[in-house]
Backbone as JSON, one array per atom type, in Angstrom:
{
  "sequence": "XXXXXXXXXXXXXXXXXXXXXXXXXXXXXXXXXXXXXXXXXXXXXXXXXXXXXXXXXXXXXXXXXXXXXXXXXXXXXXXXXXXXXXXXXXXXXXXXXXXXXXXXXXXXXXXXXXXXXXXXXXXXXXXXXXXXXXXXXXXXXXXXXXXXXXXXXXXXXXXXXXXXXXXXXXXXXXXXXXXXXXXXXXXXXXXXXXXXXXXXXXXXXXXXXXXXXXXXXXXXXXXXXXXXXXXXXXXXXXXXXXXXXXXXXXXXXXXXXXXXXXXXXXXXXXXXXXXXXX",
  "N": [[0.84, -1.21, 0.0], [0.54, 2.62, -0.52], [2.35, 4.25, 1.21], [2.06, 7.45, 3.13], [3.97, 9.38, 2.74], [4.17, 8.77, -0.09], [1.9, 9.73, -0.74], [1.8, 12.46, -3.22], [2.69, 11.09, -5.15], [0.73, 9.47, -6.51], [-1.49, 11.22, -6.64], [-0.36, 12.65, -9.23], [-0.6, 10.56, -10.65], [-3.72, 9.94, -10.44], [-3.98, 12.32, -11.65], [-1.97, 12.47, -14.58], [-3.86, 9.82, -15.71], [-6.35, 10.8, -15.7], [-5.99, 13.24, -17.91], [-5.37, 11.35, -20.15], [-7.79, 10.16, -20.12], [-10.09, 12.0, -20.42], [-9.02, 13.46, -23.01], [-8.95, 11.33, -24.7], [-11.76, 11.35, -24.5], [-13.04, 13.61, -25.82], [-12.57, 12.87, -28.87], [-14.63, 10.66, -29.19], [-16.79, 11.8, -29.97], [-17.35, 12.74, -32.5], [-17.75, 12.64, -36.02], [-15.91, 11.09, -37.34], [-14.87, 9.15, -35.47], [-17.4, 7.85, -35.12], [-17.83, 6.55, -37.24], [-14.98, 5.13, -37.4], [-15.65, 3.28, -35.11], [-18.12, 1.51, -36.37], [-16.55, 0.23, -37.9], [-15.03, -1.35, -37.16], [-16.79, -2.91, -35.71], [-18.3, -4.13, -37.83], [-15.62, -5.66, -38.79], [-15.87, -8.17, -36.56], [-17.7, -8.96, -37.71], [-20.39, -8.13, -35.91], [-23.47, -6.69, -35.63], [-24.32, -2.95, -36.72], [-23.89, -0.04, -34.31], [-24.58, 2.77, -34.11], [-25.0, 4.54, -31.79], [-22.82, 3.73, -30.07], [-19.91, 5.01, -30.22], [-20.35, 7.41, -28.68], [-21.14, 6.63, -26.29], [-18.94, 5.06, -25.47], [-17.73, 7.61, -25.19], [-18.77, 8.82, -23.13], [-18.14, 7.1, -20.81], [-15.6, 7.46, -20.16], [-15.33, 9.54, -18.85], [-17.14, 9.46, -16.8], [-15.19, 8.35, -15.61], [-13.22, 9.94, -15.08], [-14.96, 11.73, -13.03], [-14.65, 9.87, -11.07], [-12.21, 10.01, -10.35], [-11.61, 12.09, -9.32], [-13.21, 11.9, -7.09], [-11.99, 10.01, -5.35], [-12.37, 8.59, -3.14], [-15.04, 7.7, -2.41], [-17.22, 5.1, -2.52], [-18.67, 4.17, -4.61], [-16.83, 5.36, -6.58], [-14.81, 3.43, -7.04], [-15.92, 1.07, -7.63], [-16.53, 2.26, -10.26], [-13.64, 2.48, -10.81], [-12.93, 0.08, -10.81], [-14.41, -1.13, -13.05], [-13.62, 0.22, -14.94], [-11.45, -0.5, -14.96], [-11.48, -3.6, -15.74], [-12.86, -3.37, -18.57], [-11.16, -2.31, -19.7], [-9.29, -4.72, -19.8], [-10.53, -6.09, -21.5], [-10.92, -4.67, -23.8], [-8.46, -5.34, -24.96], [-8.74, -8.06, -25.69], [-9.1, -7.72, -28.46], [-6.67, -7.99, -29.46], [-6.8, -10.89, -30.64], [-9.16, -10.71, -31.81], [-8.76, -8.97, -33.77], [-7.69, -8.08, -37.18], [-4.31, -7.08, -36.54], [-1.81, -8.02, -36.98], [1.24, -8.57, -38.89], [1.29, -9.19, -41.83], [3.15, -9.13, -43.53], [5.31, -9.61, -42.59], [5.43, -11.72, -41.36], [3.36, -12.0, -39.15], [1.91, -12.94, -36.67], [4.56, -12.49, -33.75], [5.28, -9.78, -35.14], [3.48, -7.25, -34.93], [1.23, -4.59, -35.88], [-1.63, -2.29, -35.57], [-1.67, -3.07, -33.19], [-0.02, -2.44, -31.33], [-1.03, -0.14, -30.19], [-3.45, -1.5, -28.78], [-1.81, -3.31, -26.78], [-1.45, -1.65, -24.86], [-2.93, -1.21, -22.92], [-3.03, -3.02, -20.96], [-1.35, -1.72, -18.96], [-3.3, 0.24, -18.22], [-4.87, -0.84, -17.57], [-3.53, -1.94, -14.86], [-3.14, 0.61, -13.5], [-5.13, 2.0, -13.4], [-6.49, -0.57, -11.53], [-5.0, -0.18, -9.35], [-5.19, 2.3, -7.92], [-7.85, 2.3, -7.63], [-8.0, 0.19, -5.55], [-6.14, 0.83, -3.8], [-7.77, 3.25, -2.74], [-9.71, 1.97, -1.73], [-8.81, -0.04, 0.54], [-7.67, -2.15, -0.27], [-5.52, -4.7, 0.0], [-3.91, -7.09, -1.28], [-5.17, -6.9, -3.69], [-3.73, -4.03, -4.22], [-1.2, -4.61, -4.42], [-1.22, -6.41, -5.96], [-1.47, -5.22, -8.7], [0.48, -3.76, -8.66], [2.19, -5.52, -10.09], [0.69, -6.02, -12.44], [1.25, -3.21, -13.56], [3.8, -3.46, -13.96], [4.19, -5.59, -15.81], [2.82, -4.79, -17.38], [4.62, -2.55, -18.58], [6.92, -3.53, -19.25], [5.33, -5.13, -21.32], [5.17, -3.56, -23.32], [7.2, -1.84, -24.19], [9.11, -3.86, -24.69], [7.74, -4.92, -26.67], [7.39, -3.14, -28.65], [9.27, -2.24, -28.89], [11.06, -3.79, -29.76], [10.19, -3.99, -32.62], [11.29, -2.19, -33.55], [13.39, -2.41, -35.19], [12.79, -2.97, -37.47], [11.86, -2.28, -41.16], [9.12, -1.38, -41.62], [8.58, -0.08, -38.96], [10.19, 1.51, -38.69], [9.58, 3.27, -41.0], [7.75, 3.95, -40.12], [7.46, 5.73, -38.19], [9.14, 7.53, -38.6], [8.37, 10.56, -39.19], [7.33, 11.67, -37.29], [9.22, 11.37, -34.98], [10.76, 13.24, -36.95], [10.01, 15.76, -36.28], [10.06, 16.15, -33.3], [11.16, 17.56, -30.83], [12.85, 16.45, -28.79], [13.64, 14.11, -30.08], [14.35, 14.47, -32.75], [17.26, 15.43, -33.71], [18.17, 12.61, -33.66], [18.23, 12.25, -36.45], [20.03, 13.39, -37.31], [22.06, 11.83, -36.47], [21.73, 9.44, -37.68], [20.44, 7.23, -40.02], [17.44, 6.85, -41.29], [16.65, 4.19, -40.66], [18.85, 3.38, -39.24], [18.34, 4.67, -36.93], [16.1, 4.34, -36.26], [16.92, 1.43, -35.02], [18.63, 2.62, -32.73], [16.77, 3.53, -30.95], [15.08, 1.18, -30.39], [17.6, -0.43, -29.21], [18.18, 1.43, -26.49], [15.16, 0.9, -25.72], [14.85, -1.59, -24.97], [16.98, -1.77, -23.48], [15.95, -0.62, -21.1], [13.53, -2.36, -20.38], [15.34, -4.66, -19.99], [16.64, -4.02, -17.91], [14.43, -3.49, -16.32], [13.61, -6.31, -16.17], [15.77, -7.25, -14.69], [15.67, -6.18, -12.39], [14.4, -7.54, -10.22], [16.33, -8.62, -8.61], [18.83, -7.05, -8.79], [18.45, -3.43, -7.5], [19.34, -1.03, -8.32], [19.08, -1.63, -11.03], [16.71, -1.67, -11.74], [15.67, 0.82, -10.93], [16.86, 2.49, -12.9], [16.21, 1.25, -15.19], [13.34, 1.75, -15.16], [13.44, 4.44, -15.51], [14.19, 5.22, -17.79], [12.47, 4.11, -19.03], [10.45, 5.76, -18.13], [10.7, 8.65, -18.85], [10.8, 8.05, -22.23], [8.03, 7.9, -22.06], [7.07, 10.6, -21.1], [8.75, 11.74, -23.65], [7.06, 11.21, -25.95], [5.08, 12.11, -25.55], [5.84, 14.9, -26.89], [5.65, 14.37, -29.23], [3.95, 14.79, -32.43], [0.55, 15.1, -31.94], [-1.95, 16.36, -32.11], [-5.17, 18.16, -33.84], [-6.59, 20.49, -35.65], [-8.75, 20.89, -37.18], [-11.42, 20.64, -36.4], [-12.65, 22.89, -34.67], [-11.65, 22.76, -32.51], [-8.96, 21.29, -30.81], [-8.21, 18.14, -31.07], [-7.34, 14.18, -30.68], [-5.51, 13.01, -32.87], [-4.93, 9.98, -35.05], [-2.46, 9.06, -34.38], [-2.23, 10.38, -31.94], [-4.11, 9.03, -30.32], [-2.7, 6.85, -29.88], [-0.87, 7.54, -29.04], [-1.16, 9.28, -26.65], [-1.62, 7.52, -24.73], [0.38, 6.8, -23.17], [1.11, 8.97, -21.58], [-0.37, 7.39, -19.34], [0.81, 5.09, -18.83], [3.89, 6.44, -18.12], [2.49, 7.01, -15.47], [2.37, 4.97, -14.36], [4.49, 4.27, -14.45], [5.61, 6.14, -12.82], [4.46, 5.47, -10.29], [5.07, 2.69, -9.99], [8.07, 3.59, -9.24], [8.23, 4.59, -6.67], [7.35, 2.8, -5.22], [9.25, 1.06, -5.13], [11.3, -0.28, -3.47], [9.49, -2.1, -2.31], [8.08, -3.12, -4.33], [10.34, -4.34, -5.72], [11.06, -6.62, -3.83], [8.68, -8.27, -4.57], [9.6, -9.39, -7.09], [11.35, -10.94, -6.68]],
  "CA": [[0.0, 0.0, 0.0], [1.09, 3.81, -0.2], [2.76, 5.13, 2.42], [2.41, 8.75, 3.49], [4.68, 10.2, 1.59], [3.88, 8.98, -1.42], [0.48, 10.48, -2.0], [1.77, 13.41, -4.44], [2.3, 10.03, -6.88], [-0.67, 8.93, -6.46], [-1.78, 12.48, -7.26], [-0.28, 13.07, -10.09], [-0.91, 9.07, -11.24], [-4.95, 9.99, -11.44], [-3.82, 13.63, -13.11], [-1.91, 12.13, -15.38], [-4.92, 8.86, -15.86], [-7.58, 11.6, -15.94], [-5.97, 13.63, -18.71], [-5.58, 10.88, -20.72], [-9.6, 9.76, -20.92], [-10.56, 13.19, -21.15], [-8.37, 13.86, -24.68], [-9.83, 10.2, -26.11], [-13.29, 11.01, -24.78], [-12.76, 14.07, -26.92], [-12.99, 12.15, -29.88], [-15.93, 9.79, -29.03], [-18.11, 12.0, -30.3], [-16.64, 13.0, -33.38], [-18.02, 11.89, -36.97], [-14.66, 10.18, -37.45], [-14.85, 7.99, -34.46], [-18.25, 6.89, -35.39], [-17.12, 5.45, -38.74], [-14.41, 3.88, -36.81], [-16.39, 1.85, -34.54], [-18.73, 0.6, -37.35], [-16.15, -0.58, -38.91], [-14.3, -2.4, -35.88], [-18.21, -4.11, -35.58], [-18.03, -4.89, -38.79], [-14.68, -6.67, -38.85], [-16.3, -9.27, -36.19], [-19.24, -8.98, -37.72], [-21.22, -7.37, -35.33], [-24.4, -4.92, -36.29], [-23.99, -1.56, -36.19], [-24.49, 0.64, -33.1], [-24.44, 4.59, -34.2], [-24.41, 5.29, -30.72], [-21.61, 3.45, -29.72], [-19.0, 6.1, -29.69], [-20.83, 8.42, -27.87], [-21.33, 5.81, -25.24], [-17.52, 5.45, -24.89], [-17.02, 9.38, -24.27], [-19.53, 9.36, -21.94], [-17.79, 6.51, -19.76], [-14.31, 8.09, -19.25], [-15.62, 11.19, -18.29], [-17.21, 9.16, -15.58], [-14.37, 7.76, -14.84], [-12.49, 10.98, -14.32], [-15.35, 11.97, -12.07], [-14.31, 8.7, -9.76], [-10.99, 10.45, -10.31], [-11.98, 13.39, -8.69], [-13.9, 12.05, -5.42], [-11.99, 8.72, -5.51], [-12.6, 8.04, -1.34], [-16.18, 7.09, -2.29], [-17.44, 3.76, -2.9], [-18.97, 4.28, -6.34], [-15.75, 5.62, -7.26], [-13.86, 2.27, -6.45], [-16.6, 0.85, -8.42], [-16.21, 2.87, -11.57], [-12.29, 2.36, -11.8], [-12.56, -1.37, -11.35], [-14.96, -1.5, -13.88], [-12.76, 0.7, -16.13], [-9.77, -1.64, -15.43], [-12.16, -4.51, -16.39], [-12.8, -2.8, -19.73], [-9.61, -2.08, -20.37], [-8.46, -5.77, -19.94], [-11.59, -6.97, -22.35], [-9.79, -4.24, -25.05], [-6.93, -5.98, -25.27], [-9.16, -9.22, -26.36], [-9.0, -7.24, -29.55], [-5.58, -8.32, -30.45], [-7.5, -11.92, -30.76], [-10.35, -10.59, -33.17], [-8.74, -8.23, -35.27], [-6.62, -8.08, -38.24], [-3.65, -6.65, -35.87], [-0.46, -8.59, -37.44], [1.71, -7.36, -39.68], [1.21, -10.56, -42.72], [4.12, -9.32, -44.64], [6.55, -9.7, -41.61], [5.11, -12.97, -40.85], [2.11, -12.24, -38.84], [2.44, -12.89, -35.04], [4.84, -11.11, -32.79], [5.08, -8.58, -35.97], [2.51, -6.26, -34.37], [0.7, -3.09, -36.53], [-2.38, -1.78, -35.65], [-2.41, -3.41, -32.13], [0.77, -1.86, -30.26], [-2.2, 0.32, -28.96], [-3.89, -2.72, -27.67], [-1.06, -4.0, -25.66], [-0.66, -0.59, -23.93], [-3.94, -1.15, -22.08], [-2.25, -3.88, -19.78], [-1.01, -0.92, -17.44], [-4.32, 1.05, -18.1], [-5.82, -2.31, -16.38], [-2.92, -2.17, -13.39], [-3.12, 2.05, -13.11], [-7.25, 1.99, -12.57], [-6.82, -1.12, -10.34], [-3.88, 0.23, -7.84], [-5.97, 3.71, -7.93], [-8.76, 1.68, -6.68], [-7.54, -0.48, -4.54], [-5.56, 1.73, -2.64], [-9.02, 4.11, -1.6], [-11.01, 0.77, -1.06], [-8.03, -0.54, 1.17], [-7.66, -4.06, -0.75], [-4.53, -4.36, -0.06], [-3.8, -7.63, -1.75], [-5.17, -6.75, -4.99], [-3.1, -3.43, -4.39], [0.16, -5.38, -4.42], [-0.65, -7.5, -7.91], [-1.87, -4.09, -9.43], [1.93, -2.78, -9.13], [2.52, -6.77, -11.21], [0.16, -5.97, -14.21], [1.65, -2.26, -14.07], [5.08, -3.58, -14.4], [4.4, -6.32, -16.38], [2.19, -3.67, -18.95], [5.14, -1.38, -18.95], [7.6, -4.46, -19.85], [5.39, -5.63, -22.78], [5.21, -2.11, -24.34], [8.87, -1.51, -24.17], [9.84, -5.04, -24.96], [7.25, -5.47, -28.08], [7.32, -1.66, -29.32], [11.46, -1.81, -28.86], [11.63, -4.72, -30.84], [9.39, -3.54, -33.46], [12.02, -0.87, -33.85], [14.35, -3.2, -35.37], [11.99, -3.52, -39.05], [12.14, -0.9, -41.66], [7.96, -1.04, -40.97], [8.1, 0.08, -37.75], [11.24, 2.82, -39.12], [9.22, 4.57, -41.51], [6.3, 4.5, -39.51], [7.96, 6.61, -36.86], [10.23, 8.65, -39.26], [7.77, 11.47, -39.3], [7.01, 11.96, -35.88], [10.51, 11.65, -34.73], [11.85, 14.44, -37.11], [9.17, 16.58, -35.76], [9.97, 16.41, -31.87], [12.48, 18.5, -30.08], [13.54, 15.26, -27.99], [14.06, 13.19, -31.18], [14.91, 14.88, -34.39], [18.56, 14.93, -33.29], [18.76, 11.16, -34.02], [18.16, 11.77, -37.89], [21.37, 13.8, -37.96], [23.52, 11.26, -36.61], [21.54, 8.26, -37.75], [19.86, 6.72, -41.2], [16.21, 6.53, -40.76], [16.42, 3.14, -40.22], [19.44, 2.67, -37.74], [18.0, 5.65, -36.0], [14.96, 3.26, -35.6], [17.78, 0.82, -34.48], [19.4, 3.61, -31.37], [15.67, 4.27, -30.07], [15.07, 0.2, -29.76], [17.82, -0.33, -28.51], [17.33, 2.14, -25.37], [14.08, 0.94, -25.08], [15.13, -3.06, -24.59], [17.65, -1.62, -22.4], [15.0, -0.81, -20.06], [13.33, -3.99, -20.43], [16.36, -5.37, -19.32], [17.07, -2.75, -16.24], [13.17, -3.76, -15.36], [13.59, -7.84, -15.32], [17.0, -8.09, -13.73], [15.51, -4.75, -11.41], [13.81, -8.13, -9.18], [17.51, -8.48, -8.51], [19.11, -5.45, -8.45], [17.19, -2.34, -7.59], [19.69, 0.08, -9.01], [18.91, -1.56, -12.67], [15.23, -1.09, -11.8], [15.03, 2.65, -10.96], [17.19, 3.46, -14.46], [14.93, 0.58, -16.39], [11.97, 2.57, -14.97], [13.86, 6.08, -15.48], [14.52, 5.31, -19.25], [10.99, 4.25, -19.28], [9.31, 7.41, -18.06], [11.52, 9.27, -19.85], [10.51, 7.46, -23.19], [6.87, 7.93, -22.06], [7.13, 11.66, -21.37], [9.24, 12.34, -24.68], [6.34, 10.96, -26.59], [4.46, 14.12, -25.71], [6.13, 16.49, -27.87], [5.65, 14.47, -30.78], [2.32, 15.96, -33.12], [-1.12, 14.16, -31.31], [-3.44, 16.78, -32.29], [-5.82, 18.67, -35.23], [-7.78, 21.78, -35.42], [-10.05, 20.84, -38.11], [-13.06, 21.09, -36.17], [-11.91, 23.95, -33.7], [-10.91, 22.29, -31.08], [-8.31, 20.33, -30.25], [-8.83, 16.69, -31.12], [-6.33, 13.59, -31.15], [-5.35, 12.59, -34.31], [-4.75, 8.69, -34.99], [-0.96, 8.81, -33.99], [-2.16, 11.57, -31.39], [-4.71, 8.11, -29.73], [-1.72, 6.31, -29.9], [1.03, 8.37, -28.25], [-1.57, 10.01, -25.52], [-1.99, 6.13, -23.62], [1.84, 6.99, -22.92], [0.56, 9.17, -20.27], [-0.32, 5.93, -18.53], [2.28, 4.2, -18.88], [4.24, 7.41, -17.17], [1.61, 7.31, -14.37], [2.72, 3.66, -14.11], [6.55, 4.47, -14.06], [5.9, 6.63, -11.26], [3.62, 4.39, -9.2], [6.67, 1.66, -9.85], [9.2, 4.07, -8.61], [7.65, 5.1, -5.55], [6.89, 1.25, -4.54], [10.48, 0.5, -5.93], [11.86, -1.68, -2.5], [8.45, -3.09, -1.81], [7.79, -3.79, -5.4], [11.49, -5.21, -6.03], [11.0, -7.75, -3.17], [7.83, -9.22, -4.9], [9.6, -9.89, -8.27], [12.66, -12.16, -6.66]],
  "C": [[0.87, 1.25, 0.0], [1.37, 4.01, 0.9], [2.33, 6.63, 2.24], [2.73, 9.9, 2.79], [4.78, 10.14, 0.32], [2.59, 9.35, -1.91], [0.84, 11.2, -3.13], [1.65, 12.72, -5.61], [1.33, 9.82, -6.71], [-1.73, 10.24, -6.97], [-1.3, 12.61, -8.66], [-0.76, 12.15, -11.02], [-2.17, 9.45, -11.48], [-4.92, 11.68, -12.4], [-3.48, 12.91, -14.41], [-3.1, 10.59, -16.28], [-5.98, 10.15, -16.74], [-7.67, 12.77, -17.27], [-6.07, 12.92, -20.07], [-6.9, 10.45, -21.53], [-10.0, 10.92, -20.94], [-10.51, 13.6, -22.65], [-8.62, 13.01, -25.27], [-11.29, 10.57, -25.87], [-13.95, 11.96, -25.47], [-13.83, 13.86, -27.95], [-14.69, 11.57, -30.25], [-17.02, 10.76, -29.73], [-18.06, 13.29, -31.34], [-17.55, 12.08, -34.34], [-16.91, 10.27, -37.33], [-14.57, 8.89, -36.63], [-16.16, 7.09, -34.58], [-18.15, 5.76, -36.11], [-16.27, 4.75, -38.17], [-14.87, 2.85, -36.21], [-17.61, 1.07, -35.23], [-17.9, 0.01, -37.88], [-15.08, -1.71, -37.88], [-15.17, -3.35, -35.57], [-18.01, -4.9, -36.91], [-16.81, -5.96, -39.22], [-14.82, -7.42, -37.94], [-17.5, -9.36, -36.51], [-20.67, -9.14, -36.58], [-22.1, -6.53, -35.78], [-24.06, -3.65, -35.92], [-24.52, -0.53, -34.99], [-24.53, 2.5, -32.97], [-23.97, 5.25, -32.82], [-23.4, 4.67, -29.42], [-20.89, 4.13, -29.09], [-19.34, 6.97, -28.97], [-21.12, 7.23, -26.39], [-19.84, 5.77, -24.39], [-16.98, 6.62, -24.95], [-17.49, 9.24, -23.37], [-18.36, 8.55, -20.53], [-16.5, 6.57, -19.47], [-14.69, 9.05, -19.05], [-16.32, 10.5, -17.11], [-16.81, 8.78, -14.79], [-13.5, 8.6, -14.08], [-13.19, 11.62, -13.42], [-15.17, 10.92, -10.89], [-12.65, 9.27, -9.37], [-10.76, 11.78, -9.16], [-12.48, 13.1, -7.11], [-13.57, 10.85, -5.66], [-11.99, 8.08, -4.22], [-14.0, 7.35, -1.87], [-16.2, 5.78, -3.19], [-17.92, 3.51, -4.29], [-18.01, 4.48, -6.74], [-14.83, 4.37, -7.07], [-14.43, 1.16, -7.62], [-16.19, 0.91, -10.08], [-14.42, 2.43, -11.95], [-12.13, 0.69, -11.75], [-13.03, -1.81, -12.26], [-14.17, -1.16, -15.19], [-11.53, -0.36, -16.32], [-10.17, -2.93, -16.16], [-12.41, -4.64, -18.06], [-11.74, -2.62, -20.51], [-9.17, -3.85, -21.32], [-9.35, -6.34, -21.6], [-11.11, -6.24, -23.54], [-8.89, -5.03, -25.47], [-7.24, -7.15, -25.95], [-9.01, -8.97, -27.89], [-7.67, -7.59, -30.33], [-5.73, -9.78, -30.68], [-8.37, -12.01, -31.88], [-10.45, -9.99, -34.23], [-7.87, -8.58, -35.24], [-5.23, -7.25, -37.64], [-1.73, -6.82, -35.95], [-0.3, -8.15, -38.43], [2.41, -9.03, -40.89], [2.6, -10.78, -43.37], [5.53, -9.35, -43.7], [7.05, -10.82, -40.77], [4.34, -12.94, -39.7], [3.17, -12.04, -37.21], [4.12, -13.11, -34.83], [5.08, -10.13, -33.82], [3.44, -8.2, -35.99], [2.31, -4.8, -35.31], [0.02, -2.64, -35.39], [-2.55, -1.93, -34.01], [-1.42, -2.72, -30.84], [-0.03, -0.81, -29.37], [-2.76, -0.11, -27.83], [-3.05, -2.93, -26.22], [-1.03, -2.63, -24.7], [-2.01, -0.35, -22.59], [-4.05, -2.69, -20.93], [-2.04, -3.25, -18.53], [-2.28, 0.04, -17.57], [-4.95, -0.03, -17.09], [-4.84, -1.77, -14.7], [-3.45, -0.68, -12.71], [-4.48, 1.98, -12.06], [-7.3, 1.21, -11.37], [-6.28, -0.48, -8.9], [-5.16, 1.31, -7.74], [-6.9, 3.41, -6.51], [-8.67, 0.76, -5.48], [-6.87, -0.26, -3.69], [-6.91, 2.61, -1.82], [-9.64, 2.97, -1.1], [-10.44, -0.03, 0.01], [-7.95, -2.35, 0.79], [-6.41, -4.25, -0.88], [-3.33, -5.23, -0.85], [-3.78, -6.81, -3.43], [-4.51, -5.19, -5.41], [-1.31, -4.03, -5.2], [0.16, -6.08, -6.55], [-1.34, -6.47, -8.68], [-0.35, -3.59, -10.08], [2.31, -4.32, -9.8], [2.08, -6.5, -12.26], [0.69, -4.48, -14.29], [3.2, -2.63, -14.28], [5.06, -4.64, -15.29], [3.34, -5.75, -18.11], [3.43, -2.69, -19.29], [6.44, -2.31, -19.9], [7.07, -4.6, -21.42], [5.28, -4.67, -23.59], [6.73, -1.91, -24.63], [9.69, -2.99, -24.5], [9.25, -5.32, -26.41], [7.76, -4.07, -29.04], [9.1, -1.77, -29.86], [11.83, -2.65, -29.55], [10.98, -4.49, -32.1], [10.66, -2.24, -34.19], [12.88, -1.09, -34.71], [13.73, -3.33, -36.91], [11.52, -2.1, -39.59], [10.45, -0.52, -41.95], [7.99, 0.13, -40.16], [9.41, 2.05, -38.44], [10.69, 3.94, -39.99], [8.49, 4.87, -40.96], [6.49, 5.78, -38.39], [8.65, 7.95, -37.18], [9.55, 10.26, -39.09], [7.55, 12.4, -37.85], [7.76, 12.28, -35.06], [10.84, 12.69, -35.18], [10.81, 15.72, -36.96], [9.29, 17.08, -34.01], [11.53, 17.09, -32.04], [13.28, 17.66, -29.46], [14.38, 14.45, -28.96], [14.64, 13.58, -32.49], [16.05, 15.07, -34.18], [18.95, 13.74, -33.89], [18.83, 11.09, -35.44], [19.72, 12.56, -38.16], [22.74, 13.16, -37.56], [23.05, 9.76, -37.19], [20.86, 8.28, -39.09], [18.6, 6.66, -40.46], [16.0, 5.01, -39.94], [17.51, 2.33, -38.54], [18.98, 4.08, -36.73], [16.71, 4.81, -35.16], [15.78, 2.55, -34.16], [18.23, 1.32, -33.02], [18.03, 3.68, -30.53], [15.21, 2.27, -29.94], [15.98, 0.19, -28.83], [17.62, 0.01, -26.64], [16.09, 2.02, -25.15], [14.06, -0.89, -24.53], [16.06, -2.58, -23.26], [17.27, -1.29, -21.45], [14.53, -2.1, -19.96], [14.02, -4.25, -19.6], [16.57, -5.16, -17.72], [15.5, -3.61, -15.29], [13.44, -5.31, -14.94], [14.59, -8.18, -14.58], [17.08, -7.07, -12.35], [14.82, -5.73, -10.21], [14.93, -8.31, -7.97], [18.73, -7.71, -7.64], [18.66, -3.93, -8.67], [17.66, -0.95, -8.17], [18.81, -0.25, -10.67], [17.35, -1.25, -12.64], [15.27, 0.07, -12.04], [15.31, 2.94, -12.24], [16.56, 2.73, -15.27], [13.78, 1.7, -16.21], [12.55, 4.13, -15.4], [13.31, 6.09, -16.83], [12.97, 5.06, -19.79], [9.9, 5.42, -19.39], [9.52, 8.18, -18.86], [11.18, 9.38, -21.25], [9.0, 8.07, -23.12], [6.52, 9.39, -22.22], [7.28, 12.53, -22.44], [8.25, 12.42, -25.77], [5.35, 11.82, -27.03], [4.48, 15.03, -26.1], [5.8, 15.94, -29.51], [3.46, 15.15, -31.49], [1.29, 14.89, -33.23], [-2.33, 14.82, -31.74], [-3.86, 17.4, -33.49], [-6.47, 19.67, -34.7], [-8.63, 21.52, -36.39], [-11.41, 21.47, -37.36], [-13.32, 22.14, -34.65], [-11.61, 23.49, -32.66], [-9.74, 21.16, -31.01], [-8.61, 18.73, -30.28], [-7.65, 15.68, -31.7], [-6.78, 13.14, -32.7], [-4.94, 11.0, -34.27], [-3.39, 8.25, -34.74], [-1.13, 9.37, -32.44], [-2.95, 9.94, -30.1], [-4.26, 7.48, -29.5], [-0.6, 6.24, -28.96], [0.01, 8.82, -26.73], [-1.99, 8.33, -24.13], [-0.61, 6.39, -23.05], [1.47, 7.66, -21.1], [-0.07, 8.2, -19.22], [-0.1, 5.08, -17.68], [3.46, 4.87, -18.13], [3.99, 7.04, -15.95], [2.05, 5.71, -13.94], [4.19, 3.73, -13.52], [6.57, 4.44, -12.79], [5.46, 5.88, -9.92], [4.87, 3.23, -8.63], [7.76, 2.31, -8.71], [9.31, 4.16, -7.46], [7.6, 3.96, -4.75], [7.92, 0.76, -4.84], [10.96, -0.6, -4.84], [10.48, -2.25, -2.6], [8.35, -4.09, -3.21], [8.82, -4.92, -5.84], [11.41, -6.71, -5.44], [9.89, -8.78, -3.81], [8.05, -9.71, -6.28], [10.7, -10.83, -8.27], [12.12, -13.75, -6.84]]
}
């Protein structure tokens, strides 16, 4: 459980949570997002539900109100249900078209590196909750699926980095940030790919041998946050329709915030957590 002194994480953990479903629930109710989720029914052939998307704005905005008064019991409610939701997302890399055929299909990941990133959206919501509801158990294996969601993002994504796919796909976005566009002037698009795996396995690494030794944790988890933070400068949003609205790289990159909110949770629980991964 939190100690004391770590509330401010825990503070900033549902800031950063609560900004996140705000800027997708956004969307939800957007023309654009409609057409998307007809056509996500339609690829399990499902009927169509028009008001679908507007269903999923409504229910992170209720979630950031559990965010807001998260002592009460409805609110304990609401984020286990959200973590529940989350996990049943992720079934999606099961029912859709999510492999990448011309790379040889499974672990060459497209469309779904989204998916997987809702592993630590599951742990974030649960700890959240399970810290106000005092469960103190299912506190404990909350900080497991948030370290073991922050692993498979940084272990699948970082290897993904490695295929001239995953290199152009990124090329754009990269020479657009202030953090990253640097790497195109000492690197080829593609081994620039190469330098940003790398450093992101090398967390990985820092995190599984961090059960271990707790120095390689903190800098696995550093290089992690770090990674998660940087992600933020790259270009998430549109003005088309005057406001502010992610863009399909922008729905992508803003789960990062998360995954952050995860780091920190990790960091903060770093001896307790260390001891439960020997």
């Amino acid at each position: 459980m939190f100690e004391i002194k770590s509330i401010p994480a825990l503070a900033v953990a549902r800031v950063l949570l609560g900004l996140f479903l705000l800027t997708t629930a956004m969307n939800r109710f957007t023309a654009l997002d409609v057409g998307y989720f007809s056509k996500q029914l339609a690829a399990i052939d499902l009927p169509d539900f028009p008001w679908l998307s507007a269903l999923l704005g409504v229910m992170p905005l209720i979630v950031v109100a559990a965010l807001i008064f998260p002592k009460h019991k409805l609110s304990h409610a609401v984020l286990y249900l959200h973590s529940l939701m989350a996990l049943i997302l992720m079934l999606m890399l099961f029912t859709h078209p999510v492999w990448l055929d011309s790379l040889g299909g499974f672990p060459a990941i497209g469309a779904g590196q989204g998916l997987i990133k809702y592993l630590a959206i599951v742990g974030v919501c649960a700890f959240i909750a399970s810290h106000y509801a005092g469960h103190q158990k299912l506190n404990h294996f909350s900080l497991k699926v948030i370290w073991a969601g922050v692993v498979l993002v940084m272990l699948w994504i970082g290897g993904m980095k490695f295929t001239q796919f995953e290199a152009d796909g990124i090329e754009r976005l990269m020479a657009t940030s202030p953090f990253f566009s640097w790497i195109y002037d000492l690197f080829s698009v593609l081994h620039g790919s190469y330098f940003i795996g790398v450093v992101e396995l090398l967390a990985v690494f820092g995190l599984i041998i961090g059960g271990k030794y707790a120095w390689d944790r903190t800098l696995g988890l550093a290089v992690a946050a770090l990674t998660f933070l940087a992600t933020q400068t790259l270009p998430a949003y549109e003005m088309s329709q005057g406001v502010p609205l992610l863009t399909g790289s922008g729905q992508f990159i803003v789960k990062d915030l998360v995954l952050l909110a995860g780091c920190i949770l990790l960091f903060v629980n770093n001896k307790s957590a260390a001891k439960q991964f020997r």
